[in-house]
C-alpha positions as semicolon CSV with decimal commas, in nm:
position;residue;x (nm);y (nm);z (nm)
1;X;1,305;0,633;-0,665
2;X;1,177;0,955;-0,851
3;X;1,405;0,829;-1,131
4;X;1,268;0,448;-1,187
5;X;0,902;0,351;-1,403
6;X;0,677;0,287;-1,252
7;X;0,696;-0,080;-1,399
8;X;1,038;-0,096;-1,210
9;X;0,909;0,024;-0,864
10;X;0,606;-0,272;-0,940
11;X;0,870;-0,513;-0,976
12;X;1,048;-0,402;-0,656
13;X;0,751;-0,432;-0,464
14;X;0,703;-0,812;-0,601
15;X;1,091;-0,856;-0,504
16;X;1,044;-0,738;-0,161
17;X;0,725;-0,962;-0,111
18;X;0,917;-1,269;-0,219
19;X;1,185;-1,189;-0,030
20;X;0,956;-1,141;0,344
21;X;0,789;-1,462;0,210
22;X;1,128;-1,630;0,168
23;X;1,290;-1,548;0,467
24;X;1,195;-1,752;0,777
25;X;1,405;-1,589;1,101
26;X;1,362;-1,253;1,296
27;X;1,718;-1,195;1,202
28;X;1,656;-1,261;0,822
29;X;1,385;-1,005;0,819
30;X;1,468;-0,762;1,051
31;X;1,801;-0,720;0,781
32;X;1,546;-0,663;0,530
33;X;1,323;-0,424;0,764
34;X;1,661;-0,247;0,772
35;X;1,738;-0,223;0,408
36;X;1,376;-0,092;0,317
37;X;1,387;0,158;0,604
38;X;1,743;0,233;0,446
39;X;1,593;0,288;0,081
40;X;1,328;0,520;0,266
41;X;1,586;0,755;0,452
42;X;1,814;0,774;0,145
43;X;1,535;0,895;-0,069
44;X;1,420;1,166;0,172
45;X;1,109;0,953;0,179
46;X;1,098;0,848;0,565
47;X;1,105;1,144;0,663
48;X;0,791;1,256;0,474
49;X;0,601;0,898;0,514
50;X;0,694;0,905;0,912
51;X;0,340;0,885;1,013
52;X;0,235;0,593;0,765
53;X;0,586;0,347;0,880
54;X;0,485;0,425;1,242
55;X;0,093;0,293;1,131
56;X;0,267;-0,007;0,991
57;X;0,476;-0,063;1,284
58;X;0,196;-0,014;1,547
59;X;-0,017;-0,256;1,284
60;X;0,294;-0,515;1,287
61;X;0,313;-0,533;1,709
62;X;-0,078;-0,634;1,668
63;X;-0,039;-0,882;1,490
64;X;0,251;-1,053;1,680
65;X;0,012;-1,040;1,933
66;X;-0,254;-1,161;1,806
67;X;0,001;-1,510;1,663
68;X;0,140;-1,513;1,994
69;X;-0,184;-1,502;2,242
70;X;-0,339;-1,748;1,953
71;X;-0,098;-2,021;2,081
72;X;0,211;-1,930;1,865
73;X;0,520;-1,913;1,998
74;X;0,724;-1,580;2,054
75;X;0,974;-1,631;1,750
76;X;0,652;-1,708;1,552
77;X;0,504;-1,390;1,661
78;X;0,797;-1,185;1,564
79;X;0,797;-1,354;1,205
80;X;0,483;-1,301;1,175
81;X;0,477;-0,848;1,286
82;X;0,842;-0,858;1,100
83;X;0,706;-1,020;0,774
84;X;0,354;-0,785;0,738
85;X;0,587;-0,458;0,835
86;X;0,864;-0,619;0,550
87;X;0,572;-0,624;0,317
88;X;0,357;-0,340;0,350
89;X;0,664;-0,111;0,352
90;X;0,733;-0,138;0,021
91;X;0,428;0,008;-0,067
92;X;0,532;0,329;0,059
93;X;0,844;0,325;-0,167
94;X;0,592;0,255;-0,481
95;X;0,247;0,464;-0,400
96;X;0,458;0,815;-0,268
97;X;0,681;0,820;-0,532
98;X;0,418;0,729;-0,819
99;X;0,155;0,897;-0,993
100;X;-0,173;0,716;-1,005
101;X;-0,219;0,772;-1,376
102;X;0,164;0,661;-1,458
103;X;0,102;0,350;-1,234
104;X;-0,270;0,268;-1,442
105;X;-0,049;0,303;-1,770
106;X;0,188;0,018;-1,641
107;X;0,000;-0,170;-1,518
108;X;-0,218;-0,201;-1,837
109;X;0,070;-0,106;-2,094
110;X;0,355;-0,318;-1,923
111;X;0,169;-0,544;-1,658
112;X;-0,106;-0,665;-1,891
113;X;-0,351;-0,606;-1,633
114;X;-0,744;-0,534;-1,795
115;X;-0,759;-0,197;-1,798
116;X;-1,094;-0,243;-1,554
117;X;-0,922;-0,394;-1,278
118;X;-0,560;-0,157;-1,316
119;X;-0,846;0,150;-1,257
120;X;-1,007;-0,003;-0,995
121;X;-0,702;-0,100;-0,828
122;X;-0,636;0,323;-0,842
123;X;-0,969;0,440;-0,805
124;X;-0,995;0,277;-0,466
125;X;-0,590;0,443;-0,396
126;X;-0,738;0,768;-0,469
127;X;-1,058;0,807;-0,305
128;X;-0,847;0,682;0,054
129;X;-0,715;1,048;0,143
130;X;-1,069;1,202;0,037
131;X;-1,252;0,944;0,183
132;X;-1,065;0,994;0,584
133;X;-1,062;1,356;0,485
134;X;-1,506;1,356;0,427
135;X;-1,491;1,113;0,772
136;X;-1,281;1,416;0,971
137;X;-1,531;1,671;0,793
138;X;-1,849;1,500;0,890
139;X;-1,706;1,418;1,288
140;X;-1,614;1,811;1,285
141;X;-2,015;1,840;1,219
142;X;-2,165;1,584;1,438
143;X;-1,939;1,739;1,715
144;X;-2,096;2,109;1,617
145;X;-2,419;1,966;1,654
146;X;-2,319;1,801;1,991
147;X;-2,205;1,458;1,913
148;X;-1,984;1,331;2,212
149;X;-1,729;1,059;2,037
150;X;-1,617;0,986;2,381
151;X;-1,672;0,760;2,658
152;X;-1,583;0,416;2,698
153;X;-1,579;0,154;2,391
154;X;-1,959;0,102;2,349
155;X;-2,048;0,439;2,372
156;X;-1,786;0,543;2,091
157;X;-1,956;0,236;1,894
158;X;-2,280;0,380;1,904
159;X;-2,179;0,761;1,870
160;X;-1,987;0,672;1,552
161;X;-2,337;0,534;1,403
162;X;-2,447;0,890;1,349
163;X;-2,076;0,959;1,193
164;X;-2,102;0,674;0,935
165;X;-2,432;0,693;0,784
166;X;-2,371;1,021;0,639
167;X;-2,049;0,931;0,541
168;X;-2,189;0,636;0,338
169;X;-2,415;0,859;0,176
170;X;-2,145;1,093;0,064
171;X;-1,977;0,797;-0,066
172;X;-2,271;0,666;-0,252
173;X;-2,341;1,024;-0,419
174;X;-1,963;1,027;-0,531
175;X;-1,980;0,689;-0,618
176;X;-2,260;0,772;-0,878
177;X;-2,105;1,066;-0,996
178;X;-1,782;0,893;-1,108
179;X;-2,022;0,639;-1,291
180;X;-2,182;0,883;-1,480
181;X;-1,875;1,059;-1,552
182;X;-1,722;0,734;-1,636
183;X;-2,005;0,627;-1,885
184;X;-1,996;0,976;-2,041
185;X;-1,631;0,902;-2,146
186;X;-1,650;0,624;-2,256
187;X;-1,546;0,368;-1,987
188;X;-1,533;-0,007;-2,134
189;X;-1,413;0,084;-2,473
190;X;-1,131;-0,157;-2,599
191;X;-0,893;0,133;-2,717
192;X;-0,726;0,326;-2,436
193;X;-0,434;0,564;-2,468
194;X;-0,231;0,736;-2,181
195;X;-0,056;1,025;-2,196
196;X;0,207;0,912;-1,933
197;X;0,507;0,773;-2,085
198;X;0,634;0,496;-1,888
199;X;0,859;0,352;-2,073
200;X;1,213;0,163;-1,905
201;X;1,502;0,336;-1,917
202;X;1,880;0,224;-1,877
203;X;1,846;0,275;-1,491
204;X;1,574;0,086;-1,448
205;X;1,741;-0,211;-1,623
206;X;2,019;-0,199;-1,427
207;X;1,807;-0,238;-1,090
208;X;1,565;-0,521;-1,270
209;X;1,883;-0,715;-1,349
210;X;2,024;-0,615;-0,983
211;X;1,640;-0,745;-0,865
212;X;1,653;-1,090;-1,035
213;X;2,020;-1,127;-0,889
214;X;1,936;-1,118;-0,532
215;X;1,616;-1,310;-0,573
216;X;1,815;-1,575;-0,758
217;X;2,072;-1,584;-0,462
218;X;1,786;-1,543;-0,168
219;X;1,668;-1,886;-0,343
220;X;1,991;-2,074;-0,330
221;X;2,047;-1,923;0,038
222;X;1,723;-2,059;0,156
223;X;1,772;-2,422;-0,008
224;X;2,126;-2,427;0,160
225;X;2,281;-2,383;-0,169
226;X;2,582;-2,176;0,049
């Protein structure tokens, strides 16, 4: 994965998507669960993302849940956790193996994406690990100054108040920063460079024509074309 564009890796994601979206059994995507858990342990990258598939997973078993106490029935509900775990996993593939400043170049240089939206798109995918990190830093406070997060569910509710509205403040301070710093260098301007070279390679042809292959054939399998 280290090897592929970032334009490649985009693609993939989009592949995968289609794919969970085309697919309509538990068996269908619980092969594909298999294949992207597969591409995760072959790149070393389960390993190091462990924490984040078992998020997804405990996410996924929610959901079915949530379709299945709705009034859905159980096959339903196992589409339904199977096809959100099929879909979000991908991501890990693209956003741990992917610089933030590589994916902004191709998704502006190769994508065609405004250059506005491609940075807010990885503004918000950066400020996530700083963001829970300021969250853990101001509980670690409140608790010094004898904030009890425990207790049943209401209590928690209302004990978390005094952990949130400094948290938002924090936010709002950094959030002005980055616009000043943003205006100072001249964010909005039409011309934009990067210094990230993201250009396809031989490699990543190969697994774009590989890409369109199995889509194509996914298609024909799902109209009963063999």
């Amino acid at each position: 994965m280290q090897r592929l564009v970032p334009f490649t890796k985009i693609l993939m994601t989009i592949a995968f998507s289609v794919w969970a979206v085309l697919f309509q059994t538990p068996y269908e995507l619980t092969l594909l669960l298999a294949l992207e858990l597969i591409i995760l342990l072959v790149t070393g990258l389960l390993g190091k993302q462990f924490k984040a598939v078992l998020v997804l997973a405990a996410f996924a078993v929610f959901l079915a849940v949530v379709q299945y106490l709705g009034g859905g029935t159980l096959e339903s509900a196992y589409v339904t956790g199977l096809r959100m775990l099929c879909m979000t996993m991908v991501f890990i593939m693209l956003l741990a193996t992917t610089k933030l400043q590589d994916l902004t170049a191709a998704l502006v240089t190769q994508c065609k994406i405004p250059y506005e939206y491609a940075f807010m798109f990885t503004a918000a995918l950066r400020f996530v690990p700083d963001f829970i990190a300021e969250s853990k830093a101001v509980q670690e406070a409140q608790a010094c100054r004898g904030l009890a997060l425990d207790g049943n569910i209401f209590k928690r509710f209302a004990s978390y108040g005094s952990v949130i509205q400094p948290l938002l403040l924090k936010s709002l301070g950094r959030s002005e920063t980055m616009a000043l710093s943003l205006e100072l260098r001249g964010f909005g301007n039409k011309d934009h460079s990067f210094v990230a070279t993201v250009g396809m390679r031989s490699l990543d042809y190969v697994v774009v024509a590989v890409l369109v292959l199995l889509t194509a054939a996914i298609i024909m399998y799902v109209r009963g074309a063999f």
